[in-house]
C-alpha positions as CSV (number, residue, x, y, z in Angstrom):
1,X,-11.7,-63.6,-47.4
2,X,-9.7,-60.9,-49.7
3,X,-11.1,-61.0,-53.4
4,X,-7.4,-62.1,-55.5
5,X,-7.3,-58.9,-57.2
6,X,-8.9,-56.7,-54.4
7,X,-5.4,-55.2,-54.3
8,X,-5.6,-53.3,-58.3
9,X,-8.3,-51.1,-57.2
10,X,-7.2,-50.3,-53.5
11,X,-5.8,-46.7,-53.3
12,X,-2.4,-47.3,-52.4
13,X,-0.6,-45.2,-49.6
14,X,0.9,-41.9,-51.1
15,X,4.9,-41.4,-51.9
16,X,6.8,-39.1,-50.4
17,X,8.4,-38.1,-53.1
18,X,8.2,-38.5,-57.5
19,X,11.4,-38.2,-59.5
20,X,11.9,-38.2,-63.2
21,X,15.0,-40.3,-64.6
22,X,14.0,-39.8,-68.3
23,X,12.3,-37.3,-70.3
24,X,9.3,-39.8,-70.8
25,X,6.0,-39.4,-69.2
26,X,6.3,-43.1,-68.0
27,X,10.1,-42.8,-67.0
28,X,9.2,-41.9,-62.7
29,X,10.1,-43.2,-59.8
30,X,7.5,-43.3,-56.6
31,X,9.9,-42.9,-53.5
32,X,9.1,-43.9,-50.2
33,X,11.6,-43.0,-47.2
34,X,11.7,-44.5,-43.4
35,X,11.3,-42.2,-40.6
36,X,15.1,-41.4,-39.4
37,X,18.3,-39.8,-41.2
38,X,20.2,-43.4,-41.4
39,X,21.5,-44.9,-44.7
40,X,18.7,-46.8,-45.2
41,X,18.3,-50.7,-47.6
42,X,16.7,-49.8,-50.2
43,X,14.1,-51.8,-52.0
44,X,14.1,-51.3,-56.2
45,X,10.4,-52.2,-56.8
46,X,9.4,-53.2,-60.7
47,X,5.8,-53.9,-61.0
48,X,4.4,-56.7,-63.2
49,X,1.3,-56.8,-65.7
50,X,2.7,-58.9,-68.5
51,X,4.5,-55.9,-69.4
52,X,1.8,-54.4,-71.1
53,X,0.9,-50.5,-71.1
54,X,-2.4,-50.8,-69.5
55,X,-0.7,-52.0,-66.3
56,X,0.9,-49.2,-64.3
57,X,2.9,-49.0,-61.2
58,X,-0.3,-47.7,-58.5
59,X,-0.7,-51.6,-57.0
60,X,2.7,-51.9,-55.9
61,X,2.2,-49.2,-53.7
62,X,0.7,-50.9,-50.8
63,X,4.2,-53.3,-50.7
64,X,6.5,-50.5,-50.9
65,X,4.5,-48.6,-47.9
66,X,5.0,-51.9,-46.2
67,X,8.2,-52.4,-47.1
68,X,8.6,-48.4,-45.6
69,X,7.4,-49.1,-42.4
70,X,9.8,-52.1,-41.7
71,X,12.6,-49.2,-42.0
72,X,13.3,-50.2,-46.0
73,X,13.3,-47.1,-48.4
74,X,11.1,-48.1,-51.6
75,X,11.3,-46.9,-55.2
76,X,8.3,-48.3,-57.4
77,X,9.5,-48.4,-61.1
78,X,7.6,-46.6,-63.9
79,X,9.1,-47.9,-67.0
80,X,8.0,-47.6,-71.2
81,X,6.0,-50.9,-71.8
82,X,4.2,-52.4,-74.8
83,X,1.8,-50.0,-76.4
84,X,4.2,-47.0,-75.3
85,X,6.5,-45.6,-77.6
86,X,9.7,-47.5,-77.3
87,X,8.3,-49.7,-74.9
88,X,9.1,-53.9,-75.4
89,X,12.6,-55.0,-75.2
90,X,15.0,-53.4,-75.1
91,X,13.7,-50.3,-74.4
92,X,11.3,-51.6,-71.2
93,X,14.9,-53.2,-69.8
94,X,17.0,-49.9,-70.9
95,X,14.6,-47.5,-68.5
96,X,14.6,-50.0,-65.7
97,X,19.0,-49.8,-66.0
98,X,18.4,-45.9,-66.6
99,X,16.5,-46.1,-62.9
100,X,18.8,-47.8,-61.0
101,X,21.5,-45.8,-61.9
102,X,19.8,-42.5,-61.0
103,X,19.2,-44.5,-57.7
104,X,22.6,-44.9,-57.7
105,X,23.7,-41.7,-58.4
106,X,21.8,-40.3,-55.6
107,X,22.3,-42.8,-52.8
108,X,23.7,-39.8,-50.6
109,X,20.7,-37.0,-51.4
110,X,17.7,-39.9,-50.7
111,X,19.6,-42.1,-47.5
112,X,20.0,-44.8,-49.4
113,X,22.6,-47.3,-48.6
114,X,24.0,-48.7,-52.0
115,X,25.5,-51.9,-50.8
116,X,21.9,-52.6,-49.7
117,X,20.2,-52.7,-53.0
118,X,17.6,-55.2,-53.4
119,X,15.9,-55.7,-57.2
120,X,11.9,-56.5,-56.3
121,X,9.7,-57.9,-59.5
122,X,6.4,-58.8,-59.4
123,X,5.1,-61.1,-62.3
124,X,6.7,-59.9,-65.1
125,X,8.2,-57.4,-63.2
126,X,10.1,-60.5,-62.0
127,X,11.8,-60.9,-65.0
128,X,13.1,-57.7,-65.2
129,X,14.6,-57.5,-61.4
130,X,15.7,-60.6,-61.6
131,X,17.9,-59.3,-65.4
132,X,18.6,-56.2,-63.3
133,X,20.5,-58.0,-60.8
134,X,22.5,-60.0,-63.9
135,X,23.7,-56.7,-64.8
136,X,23.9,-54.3,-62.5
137,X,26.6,-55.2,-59.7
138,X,25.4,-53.4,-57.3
139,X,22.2,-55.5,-56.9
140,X,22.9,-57.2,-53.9
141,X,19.6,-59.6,-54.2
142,X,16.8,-60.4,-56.1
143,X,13.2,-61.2,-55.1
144,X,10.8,-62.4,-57.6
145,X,7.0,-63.0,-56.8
146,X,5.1,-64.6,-58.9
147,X,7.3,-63.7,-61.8
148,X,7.7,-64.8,-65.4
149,X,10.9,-65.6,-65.0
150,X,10.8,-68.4,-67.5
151,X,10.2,-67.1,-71.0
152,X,10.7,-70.2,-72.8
153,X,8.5,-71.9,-71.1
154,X,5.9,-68.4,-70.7
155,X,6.6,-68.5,-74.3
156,X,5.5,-72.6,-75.0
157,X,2.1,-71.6,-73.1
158,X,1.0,-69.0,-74.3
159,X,0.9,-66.8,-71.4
160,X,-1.8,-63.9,-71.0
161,X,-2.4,-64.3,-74.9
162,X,1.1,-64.4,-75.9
163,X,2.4,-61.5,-73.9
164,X,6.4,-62.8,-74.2
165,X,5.8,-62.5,-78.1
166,X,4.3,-58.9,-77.9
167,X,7.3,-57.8,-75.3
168,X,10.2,-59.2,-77.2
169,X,8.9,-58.6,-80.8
170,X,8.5,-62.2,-82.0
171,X,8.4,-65.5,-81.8
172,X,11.9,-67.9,-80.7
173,X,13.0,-68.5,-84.1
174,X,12.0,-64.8,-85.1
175,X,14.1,-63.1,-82.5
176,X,16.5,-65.9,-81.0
177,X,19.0,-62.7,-79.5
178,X,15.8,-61.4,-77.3
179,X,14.9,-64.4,-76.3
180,X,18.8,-65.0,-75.5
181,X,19.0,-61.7,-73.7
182,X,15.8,-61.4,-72.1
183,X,15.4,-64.6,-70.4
184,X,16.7,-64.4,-66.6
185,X,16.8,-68.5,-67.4
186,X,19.7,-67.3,-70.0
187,X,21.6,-65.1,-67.9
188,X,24.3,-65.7,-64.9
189,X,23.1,-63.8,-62.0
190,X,26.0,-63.5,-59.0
191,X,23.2,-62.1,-56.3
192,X,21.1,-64.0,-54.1
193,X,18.0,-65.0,-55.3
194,X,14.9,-65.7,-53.8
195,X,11.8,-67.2,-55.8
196,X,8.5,-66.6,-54.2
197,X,5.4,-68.4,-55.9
198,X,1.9,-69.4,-54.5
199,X,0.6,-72.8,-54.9
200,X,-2.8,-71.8,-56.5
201,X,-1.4,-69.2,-58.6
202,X,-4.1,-68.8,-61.9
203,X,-2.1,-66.2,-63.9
204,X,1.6,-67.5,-63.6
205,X,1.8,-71.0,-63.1
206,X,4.4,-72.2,-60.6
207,X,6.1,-74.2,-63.0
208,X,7.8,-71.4,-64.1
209,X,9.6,-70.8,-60.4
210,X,10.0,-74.2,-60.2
211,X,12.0,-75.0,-63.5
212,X,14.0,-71.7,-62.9
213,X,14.9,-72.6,-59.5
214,X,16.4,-76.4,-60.7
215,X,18.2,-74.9,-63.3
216,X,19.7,-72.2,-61.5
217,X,20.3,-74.1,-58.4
218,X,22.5,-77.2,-61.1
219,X,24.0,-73.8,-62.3
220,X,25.6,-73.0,-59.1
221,X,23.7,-69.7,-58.5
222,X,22.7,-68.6,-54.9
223,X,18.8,-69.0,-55.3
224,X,15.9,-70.4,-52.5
225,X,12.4,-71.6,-53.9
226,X,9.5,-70.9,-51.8
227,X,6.8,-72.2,-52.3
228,X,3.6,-70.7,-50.6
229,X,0.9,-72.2,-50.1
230,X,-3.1,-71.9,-50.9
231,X,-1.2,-68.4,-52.2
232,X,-2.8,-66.4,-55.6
233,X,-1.0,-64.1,-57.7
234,X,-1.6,-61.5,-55.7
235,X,-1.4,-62.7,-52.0
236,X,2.2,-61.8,-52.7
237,X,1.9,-58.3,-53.1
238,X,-1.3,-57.6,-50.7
239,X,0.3,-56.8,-46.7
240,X,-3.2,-57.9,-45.7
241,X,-3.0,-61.7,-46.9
242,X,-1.6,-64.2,-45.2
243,X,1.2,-65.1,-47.5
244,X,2.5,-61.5,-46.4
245,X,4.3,-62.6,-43.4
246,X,6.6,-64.7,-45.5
247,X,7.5,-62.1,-47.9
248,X,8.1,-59.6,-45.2
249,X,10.4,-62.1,-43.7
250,X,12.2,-62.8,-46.9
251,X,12.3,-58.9,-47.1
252,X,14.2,-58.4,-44.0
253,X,16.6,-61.0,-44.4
254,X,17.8,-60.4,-48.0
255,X,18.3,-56.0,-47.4
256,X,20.2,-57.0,-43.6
């Protein structure tokens, strides 16, 4: 059996490439391009790590090289977070925007096919895909694995020592308009959404999938729970667990 967290300390597969979109040592992008000269989907990946500094983009690695070899191009987000200068919101939100729209911007130079843009979070890089995809039009879908993608509720229980207060600078009451703008739960998302969670999740409960899912679904919004079971935190982001094969499927089906 595969320790849960095995996958932090695994040396990921190199990029092929690193591009700067800021002039701030955590403003990068890890690309990763399929064999072939095609216009390639293109998978926008946002790492989690309750978007705290001490928790960097080198995990998500091992799903974008996967992602890579099923013919998907892969960026892997490097973004300000809490404990960097301007990092918390907005400015976290602002460099994941400031990405997608390099991304964008050079569609033609990388391969990429823009109309195939899919917004990838883990954790509380859920969160932040699933906002990307609220404001960015040219998200096509959103995945979110595991993700915080209640802050409300994330808020109410204290998450990871009360990592929604340190991101948006305060409490509910303190900072309603972050909390208002922030919370994916808040926002009206026109792309398909798909909500990945594993049954014996320890870091984000499910609950948080769960209540986003009912609320969005009575909201009209295109958005599929799955539920995965016997599946940790991490199962959903490790291509050697078995909870892989149904994120790979996902994969494939929402970048057609």
């Amino acid at each position: 059996m595969i320790p849960a967290e095995d996958i932090l300390s695994l040396p990921a597969p190199k990029a092929d490439a690193r591009m700067t979109y800021g002039s701030d040592e955590n403003q990068f992008i890890d690309l990763r391009f399929p064999e072939g000269q095609d216009m390639h989907a293109l998978a926008i990946v946002i790492h989690g790590g309750y978007w705290r500094a001490r928790y960097g983009l080198e995990y998500a690695g091992h799903l974008c090289a996967a992602l890579t070899s099923m013919g998907i191009a892969s960026a892997s987000l490097e973004y300000r977070r809490v404990g960097n200068a301007g990092g918390g919101w907005p400015g976290t939100f602002a460099d994941v925007r400031a990405a997608f729209q390099f991304l964008t911007q050079n569609a033609g130079r990388y391969h990429f096919d823009p109309k195939r843009a899919s917004a990838i979070g883990h954790s509380a890089g859920g969160q932040l895909a699933l906002c990307l995809a609220a404001h960015e039009s040219g998200i096509a879908s959103a995945i979110s694995l595991a993700g915080v993608i209640d802050l409300q509720q994330a808020y109410e229980l204290h998450l990871s020592n009360d990592a929604v207060v340190e991101f948006l600078g305060g409490t509910p009451i303190e900072v309603k308009d972050h909390y208002r703008e922030a919370d994916p739960m808040a926002l009206k998302i026109k792309a398909r959404q798909w909500i990945l969670h594993g049954t014996i999740d320890a870091d984000v409960p499910l609950s948080l999938s769960r209540s986003y899912a009912v609320a969005k679904t009575k909201a009209k919004e295109n958005v599929k729970l799955v539920e995965m079971n016997d599946a940790t935190h991490f199962d959903l982001v490790d291509p050697r667990s078995a909870a892989w094969k149904e994120v790979q499927r996902v994969a494939a089906y929402a970048m057609q």
